[in-house]
C-alpha positions in Angstrom: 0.0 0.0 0.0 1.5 3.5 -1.0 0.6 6.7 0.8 2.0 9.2 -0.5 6.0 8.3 -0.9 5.7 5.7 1.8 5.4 2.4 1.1 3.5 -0.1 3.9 3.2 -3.6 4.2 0.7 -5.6 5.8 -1.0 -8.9 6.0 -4.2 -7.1 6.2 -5.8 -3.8 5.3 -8.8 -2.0 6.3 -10.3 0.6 4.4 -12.5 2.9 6.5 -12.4 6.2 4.5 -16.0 6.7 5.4 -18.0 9.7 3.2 -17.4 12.5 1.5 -20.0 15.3 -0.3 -21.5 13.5 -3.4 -20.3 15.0 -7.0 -23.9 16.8 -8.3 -22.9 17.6 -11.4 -23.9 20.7 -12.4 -22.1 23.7 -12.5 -20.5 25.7 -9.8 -20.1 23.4 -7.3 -16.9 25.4 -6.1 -19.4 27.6 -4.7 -21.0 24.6 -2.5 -19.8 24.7 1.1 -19.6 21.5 2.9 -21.4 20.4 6.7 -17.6 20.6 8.1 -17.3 24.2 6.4 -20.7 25.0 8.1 -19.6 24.2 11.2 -16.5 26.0 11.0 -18.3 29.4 10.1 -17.7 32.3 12.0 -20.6 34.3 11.2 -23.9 33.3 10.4 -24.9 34.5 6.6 -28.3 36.5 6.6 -29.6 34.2 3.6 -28.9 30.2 3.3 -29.5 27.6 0.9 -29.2 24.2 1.3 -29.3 21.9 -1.5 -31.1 18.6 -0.9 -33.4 17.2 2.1 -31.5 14.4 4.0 -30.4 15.1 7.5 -27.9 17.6 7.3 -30.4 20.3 5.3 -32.8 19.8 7.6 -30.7 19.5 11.0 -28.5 22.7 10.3 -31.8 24.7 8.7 -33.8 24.3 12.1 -30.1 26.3 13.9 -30.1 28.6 11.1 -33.6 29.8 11.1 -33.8 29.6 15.2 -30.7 32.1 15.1 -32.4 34.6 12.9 -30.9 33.1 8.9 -33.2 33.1 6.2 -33.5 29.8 5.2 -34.5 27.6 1.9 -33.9 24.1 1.7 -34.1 22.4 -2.3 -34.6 19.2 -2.8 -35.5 17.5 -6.2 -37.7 14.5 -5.0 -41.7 14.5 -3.7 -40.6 14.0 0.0 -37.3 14.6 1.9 -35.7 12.5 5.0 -36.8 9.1 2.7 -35.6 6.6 5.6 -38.1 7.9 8.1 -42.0 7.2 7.7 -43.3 9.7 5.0 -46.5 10.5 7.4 -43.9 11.8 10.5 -41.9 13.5 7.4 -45.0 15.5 6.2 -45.4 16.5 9.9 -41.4 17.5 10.3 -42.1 19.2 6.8 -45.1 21.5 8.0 -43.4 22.1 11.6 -40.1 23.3 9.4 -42.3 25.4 7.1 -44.1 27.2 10.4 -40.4 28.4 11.7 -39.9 30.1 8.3 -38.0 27.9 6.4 -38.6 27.2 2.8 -39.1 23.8 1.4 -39.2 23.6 -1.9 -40.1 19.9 -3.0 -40.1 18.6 -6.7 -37.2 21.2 -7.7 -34.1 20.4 -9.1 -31.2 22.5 -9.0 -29.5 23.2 -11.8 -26.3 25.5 -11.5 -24.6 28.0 -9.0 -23.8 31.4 -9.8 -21.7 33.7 -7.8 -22.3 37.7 -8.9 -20.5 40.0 -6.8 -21.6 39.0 -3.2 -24.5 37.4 -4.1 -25.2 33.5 -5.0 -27.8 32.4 -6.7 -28.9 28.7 -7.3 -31.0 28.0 -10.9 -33.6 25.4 -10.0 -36.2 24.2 -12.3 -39.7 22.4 -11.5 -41.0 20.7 -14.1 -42.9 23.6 -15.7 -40.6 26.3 -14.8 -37.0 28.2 -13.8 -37.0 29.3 -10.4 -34.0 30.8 -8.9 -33.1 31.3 -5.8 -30.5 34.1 -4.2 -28.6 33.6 -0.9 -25.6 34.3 0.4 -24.4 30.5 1.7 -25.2 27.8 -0.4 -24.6 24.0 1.7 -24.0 21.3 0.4 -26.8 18.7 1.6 -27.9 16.2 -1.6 -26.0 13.3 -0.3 -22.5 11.4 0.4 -20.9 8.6 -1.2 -17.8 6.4 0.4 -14.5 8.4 -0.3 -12.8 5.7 -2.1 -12.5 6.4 -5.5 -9.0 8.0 -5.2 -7.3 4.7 -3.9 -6.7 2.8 -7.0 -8.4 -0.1 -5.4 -8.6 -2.2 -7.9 -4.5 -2.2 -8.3 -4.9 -4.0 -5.2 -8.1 -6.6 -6.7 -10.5 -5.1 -4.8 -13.8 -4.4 -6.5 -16.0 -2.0 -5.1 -18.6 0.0 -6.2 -21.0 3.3 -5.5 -22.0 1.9 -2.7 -18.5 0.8 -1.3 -16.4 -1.7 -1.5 -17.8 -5.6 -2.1 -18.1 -7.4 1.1 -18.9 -10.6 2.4 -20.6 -11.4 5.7 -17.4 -11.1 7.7 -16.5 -7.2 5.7 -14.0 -8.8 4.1 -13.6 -8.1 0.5 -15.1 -10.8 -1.9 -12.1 -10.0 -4.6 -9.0 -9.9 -2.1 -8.9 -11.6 1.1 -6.3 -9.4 2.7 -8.7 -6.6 2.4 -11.3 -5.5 5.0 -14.0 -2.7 5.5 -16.6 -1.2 8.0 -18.1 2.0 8.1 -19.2 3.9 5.3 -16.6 2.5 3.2 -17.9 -1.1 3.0 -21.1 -1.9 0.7 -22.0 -4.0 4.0 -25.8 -3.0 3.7 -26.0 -1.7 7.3 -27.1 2.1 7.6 -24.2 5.0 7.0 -24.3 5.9 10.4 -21.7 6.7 12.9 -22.6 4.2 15.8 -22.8 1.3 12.5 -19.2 2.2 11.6 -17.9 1.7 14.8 -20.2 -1.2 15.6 -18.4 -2.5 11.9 -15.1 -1.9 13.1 -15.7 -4.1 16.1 -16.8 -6.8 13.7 -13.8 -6.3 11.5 -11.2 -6.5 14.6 -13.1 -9.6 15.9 -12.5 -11.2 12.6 -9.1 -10.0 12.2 -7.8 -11.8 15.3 -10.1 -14.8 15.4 -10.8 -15.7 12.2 -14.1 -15.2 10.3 -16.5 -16.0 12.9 -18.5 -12.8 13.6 -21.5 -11.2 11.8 -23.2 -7.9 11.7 -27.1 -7.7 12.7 -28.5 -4.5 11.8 -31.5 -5.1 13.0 -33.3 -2.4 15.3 -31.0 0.1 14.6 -32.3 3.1 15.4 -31.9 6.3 13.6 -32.7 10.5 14.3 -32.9 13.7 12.6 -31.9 16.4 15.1 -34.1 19.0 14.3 -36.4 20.7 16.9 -38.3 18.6 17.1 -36.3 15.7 16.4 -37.7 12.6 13.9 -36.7 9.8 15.0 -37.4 6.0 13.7 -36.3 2.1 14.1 -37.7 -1.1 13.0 -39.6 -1.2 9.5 -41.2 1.4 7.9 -44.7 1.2 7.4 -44.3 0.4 2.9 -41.8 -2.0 3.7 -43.6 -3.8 5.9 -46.9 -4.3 3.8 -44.3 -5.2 0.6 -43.2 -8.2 3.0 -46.7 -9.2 3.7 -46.8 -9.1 7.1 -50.0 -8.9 8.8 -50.3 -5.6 11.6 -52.0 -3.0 12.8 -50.7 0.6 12.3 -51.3 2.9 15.1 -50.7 6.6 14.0 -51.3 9.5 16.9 -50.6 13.5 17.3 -49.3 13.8 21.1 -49.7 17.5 20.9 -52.5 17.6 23.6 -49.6 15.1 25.7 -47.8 17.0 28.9 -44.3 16.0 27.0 -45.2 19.0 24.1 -47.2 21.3 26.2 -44.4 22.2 28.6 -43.0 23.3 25.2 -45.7 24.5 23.6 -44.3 22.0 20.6 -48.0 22.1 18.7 -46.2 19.3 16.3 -45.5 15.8 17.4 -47.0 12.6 16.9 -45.9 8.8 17.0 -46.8 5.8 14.8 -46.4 2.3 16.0 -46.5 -1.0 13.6 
């Protein structure tokens, strides 16, 4: 394995690269800021875009908006958050809507333009351009494992958008010697933070005692942060019925419960399969 001028040896290798922003495509993406560069800002702009609706648009648009940013969030499919259940989304959606963020749904961007101190983001519905000016446009339309860099298949290891090819001990199914977990490994478990360290164990386990161990992602549990937060674990409710399983679907607004009225929090609700 080379990094840089070194050159390592070893009898095995893990690759754990995890994620990195997803290529959109589309001109001026040298004006797109990343979730790390958001984090690192020292001033908040007056006017943000974020372009897509997974976690991070809608996690860092409920700050932005609660610290006085005018905020828009883009995103080119009918419903954003898709691994949570599309009744709670619609919920999140109108709560995000009431604290004066924009969600535009069914709009695809386009391009980035910069023009003095101004950006603006070309979007287009399916019947018309619509732009949209901000100052701060965020990255926020997906990550993909950072491993197309490595040369991987010098080494005989096939991978793939979705990580590298793994069997059900992470090893690779093209070189032996190779290894993954995390975000990095086409394992099929979430791309979550407590799954790439739960992977790792799994990897060390098999690393020291032979292929004996196995990954269960069942029940893993998963949350947006926003305020308030969407959270969800088990089946969703589509999945479910496509598997034919027979249950009952119990859907409920908890607004009138004691939980949301010390917080005046007028949106909340659970649904239980």
């Amino acid at each position: 394995m080379r990094v840089g001028e070194a050159v390592l040896e070893a009898r095995y290798v893990v690759v754990a690269a995890g994620m990195k922003p997803a290529d959109l495509k589309i001109p001026g993406t040298e004006h797109l800021m990343t979730s790390d560069q958001f984090l690192e800002l020292d001033r908040l702009p007056r006017r943000i875009a974020f372009v897509g609706g997974g976690y991070i648009s809608f996690e860092f648009a409920h700050v932005a908006a609660r610290a006085g940013a005018e905020v828009t969030i883009i995103h080119r499919g009918e419903r954003p958050l898709p691994r949570f259940d599309p009744d709670l989304v619609d919920l999140l959606v109108e709560r995000t809507r009431k604290l004066g963020v924009r969600v535009e749904l069914r709009t695809a961007v386009k391009g980035i333009e910069r023009t003095a101190d101004v950006l603006t983001v070309h979007a287009s519905t399916t019947d018309e351009h619509r732009p949209f000016q901000a100052d701060l446009v965020v990255h926020g339309a997906g990550r993909v494992p950072e491993i197309d860099d490595m040369d991987l298949a010098a080494a005989g290891v096939e991978w793939d958008e979705r990580g590298v090819k793994v069997n059900e001990y992470l090893q690779s199914v093209s070189n032996p010697s190779v290894y993954a977990a995390g975000d990095a490994a086409a394992s099929g478990g979430p791309p979550l933070t407590p799954v790439a360290g739960y992977e790792g164990g799994i990897v060390a386990a098999n690393l020291l005692n032979g292929n004996k161990t196995t990954a269960d992602y069942n029940g893993i549990p998963s949350v947006a942060f926003t305020v308030p937060p969407l959270a969800a674990v088990g089946l969703q409710e589509a999945t479910a019925r496509q598997q034919g399983l027979h249950m009952r679907v119990h859907m409920e607004r908890t607004s009138g419960w004691y939980s949301s009225l010390r917080i005046a929090e007028e949106y909340s609700a659970f649904k239980v399969l």
